[in-house]
Backbone as numpy.savetxt, mean C-alpha at the origin, in Angstrom:
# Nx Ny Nz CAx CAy CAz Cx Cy Cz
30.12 -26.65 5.22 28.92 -26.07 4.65 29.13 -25.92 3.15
28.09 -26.43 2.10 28.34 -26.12 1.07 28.03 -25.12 0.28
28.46 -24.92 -0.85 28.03 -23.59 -1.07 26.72 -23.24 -1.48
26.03 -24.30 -2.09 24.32 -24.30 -1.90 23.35 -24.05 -1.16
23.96 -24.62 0.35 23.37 -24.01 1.83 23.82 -22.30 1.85
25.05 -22.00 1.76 25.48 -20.72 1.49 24.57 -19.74 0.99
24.16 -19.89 -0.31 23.59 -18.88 -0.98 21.95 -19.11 -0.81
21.70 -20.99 -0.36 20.36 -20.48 0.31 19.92 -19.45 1.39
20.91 -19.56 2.33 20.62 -18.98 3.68 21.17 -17.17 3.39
21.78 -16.91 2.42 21.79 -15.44 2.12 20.46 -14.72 1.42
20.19 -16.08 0.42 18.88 -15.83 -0.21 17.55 -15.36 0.37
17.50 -16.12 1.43 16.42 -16.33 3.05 17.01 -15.05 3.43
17.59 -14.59 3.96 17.73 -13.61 4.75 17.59 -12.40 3.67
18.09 -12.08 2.57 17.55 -11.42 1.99 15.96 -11.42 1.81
15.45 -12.21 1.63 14.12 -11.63 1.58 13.65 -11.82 2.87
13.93 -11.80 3.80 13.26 -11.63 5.09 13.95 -10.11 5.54
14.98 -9.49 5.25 15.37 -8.37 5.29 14.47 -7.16 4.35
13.61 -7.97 3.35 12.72 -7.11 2.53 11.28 -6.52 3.82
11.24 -7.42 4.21 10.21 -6.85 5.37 10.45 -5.59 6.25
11.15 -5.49 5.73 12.19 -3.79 6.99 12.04 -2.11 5.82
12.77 -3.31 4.87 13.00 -2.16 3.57 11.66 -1.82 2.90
10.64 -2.75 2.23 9.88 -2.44 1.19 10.03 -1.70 0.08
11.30 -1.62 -0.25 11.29 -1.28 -1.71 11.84 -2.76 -2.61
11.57 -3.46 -2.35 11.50 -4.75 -3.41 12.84 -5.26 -4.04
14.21 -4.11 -3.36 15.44 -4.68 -4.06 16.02 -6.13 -3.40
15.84 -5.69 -2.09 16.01 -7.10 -1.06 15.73 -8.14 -1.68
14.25 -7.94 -1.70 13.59 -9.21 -2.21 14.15 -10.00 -3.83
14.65 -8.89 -4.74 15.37 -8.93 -5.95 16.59 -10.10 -5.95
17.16 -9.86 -4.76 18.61 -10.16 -4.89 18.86 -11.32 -3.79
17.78 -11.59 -2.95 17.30 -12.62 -2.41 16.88 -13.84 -3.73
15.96 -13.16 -4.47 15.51 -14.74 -4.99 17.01 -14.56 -5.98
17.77 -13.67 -6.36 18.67 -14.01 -7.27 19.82 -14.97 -6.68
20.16 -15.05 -5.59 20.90 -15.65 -4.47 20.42 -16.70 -4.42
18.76 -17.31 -4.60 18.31 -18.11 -5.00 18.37 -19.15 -5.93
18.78 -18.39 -6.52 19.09 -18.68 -8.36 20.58 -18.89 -7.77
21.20 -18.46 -7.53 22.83 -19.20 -6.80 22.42 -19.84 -6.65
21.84 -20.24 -5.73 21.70 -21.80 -4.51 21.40 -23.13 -5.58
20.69 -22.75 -6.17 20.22 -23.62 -8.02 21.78 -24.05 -8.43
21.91 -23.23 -8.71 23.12 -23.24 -9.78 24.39 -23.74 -8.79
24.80 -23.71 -7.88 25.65 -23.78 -6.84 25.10 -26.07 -6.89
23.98 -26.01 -6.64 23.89 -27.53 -6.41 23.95 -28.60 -7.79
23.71 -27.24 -9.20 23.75 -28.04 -9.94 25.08 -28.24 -10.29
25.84 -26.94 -10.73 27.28 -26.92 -11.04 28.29 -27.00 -10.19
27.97 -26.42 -8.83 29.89 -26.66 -8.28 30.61 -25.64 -8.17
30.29 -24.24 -9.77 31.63 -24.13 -10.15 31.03 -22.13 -9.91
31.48 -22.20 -8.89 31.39 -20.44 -7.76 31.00 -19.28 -8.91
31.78 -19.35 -9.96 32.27 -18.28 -11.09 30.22 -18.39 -11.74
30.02 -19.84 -12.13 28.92 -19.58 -12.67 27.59 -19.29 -11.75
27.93 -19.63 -10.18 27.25 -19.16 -9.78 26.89 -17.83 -9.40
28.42 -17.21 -9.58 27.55 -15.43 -9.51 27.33 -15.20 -10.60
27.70 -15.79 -11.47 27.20 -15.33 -13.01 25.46 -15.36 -12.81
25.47 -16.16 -12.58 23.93 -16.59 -12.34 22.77 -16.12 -11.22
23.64 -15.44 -10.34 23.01 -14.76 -9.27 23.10 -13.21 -10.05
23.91 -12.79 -11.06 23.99 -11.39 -11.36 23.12 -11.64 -12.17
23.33 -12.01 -13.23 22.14 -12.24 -14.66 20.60 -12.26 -13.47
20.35 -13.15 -12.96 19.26 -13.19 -12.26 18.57 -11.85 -11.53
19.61 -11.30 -10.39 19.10 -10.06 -9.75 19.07 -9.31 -10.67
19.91 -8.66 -11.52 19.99 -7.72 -12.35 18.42 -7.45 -13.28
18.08 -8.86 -13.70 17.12 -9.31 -14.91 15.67 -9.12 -13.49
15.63 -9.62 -12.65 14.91 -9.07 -11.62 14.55 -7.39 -11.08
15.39 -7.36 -11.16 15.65 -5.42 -10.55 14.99 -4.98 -11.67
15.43 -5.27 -12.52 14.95 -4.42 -14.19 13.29 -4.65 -14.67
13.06 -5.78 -14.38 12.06 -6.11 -15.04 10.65 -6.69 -14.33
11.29 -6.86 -13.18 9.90 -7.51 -12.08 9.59 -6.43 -11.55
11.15 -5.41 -10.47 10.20 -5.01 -9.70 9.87 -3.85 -10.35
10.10 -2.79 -11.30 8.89 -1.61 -11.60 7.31 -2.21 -11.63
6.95 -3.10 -12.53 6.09 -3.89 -12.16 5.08 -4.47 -11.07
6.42 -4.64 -9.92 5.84 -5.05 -8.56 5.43 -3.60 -7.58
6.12 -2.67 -8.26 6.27 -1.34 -7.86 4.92 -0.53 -7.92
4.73 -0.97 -9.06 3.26 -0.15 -9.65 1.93 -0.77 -8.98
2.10 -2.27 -8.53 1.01 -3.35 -8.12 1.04 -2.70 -6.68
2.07 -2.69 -5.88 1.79 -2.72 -4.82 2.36 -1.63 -3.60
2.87 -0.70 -4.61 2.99 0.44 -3.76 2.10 1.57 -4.07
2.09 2.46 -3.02 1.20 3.67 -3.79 1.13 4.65 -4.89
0.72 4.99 -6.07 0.65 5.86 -6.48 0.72 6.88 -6.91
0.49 7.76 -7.80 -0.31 9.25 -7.91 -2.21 8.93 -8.12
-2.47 7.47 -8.35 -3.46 7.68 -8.76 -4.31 6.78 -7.28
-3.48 6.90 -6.15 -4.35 5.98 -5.08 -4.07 6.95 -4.08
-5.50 7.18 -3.66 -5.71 7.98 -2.64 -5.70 7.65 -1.19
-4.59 8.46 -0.07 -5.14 8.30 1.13 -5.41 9.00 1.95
-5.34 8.52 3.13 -5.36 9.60 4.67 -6.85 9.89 3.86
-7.33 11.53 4.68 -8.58 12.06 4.09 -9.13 12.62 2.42
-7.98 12.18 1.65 -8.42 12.08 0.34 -9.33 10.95 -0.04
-9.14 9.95 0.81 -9.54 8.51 0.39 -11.07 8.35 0.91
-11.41 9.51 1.71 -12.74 9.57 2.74 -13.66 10.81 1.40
-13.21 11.46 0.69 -14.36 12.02 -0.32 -14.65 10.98 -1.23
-15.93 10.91 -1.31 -16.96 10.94 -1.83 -17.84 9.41 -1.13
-16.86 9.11 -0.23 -17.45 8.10 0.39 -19.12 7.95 1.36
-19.91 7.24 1.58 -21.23 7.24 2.17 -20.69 7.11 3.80
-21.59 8.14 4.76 -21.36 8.70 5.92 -22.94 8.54 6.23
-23.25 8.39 7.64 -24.59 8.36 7.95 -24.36 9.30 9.30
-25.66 10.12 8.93 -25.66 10.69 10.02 -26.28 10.41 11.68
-25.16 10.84 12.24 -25.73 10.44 13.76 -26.73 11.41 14.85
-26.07 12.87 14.34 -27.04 14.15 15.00 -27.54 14.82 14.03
-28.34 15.96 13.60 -28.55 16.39 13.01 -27.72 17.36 12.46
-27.19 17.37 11.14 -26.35 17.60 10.26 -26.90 19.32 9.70
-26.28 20.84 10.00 -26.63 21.91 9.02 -25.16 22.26 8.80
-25.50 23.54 8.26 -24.19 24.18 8.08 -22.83 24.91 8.61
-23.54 25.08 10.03 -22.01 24.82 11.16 -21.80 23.65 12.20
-22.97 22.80 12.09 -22.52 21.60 12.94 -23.27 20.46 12.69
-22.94 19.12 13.36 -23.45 18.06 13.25 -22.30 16.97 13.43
-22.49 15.78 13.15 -21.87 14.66 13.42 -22.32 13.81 12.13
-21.40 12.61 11.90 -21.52 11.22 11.11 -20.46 10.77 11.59
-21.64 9.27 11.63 -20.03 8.23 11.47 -19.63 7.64 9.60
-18.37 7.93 9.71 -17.68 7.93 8.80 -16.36 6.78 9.08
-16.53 5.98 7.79 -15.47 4.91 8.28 -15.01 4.30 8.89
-16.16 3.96 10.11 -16.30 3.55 11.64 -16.01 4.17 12.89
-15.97 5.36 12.38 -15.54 6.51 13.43 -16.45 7.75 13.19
-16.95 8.74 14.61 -17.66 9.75 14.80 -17.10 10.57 14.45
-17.25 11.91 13.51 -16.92 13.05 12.31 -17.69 14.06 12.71
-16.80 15.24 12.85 -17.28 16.75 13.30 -18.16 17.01 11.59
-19.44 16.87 11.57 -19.53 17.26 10.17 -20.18 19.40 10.03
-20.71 19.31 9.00 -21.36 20.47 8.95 -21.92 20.17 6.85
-22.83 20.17 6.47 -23.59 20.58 5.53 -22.97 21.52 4.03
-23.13 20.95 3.26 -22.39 21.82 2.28 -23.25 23.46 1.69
-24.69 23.56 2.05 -24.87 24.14 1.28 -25.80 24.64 2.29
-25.70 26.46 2.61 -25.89 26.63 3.61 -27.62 26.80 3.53
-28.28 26.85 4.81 -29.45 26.45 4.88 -30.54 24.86 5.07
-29.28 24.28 4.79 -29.80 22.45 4.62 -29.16 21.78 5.62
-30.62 21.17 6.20 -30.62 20.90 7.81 -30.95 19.07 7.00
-30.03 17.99 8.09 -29.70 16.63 7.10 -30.41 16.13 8.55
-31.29 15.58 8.82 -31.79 14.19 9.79 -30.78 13.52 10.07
-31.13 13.29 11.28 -30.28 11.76 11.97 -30.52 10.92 11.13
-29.82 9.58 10.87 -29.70 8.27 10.02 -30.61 8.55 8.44
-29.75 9.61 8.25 -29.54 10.07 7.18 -28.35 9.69 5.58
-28.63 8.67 5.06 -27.17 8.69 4.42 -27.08 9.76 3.20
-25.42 10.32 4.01 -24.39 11.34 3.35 -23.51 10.95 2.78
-23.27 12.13 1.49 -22.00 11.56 0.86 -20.74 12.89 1.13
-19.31 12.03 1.59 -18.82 13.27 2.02 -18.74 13.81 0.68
-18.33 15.08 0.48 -17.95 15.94 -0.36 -16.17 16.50 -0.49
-16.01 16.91 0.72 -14.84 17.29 1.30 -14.36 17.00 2.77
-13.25 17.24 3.16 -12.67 17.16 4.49 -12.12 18.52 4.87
-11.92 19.03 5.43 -11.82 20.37 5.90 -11.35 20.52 7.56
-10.17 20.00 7.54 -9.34 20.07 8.42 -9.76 18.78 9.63
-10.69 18.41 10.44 -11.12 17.35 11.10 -13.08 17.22 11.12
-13.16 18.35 10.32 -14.74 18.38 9.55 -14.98 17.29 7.98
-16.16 16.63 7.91 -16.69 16.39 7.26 -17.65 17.35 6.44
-17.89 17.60 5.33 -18.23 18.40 4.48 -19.19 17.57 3.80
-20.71 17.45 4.18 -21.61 16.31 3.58 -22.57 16.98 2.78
-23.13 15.87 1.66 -24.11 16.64 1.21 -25.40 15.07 0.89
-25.90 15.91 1.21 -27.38 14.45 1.33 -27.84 14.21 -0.21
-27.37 14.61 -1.15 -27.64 14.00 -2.75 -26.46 13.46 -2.58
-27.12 12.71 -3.67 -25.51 11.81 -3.79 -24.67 12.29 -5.13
């Protein structure tokens, strides 16, 4: 086996080992192992190939993934779970006041109740939530 197949098939498995992890170092030191497998078929000579797999992951780790970090992991500024459901449009299914009612919300049926007490919301009504409040919807029919 040569050493080109070598550092391909570490390369491969490193980034198929990124699928477990998701923090993007795998994947780092995979394509840098990559960058071996390059250098391994062009040169021959082992020494420059970790030279070349370190310069590579290293220059990777540093500089791609914060980058890849910010693209595709979450946030402070990306909302989920029931943060991600305010201010979104909800239609109502029963009639909506201030201790009860229903919407479907995000393709699913929602314990709602009315934000502002006294205001009774029609069936197929569109709501905008306001808040979430434990497994309640918190709607208000202005938008």
């Amino acid at each position: 086996m040569t050493a080109a197949l070598i550092w391909l098939i570490v390369g491969v498995g490193l980034i198929v080992a990124e699928v477990l992890s998701g923090d993007f170092v795998l994947l780092m030191l995979g394509l840098g192992a990559l960058f071996g497998a390059g250098s391994a078929a062009l040169s021959g000579n082992v020494f420059i190939d970790v030279a070349v797999f370190a310069v590579a992951s290293l220059g990777l780790i540093v500089l791609a993934r914060p980058a890849l970090k910010r693209r595709f992991l979450s946030g402070p500024g990306v909302k989920t779970n029931a943060d991600a459901l305010v201010g979104a449009q909800a239609l109502t299914v029963s009639t909506v006041d201030a201790h009860s009612g229903q919407v479907k919300l995000a393709g699913d049926v929602w314990s709602a109740r009315s934000i502002a007490e006294g205001q009774v919301i029609d069936p197929g009504t569109t709501v905008t939530v306001v808040e979430i409040s434990g497994a309640t919807a918190v709607v208000s029919a202005e938008p």
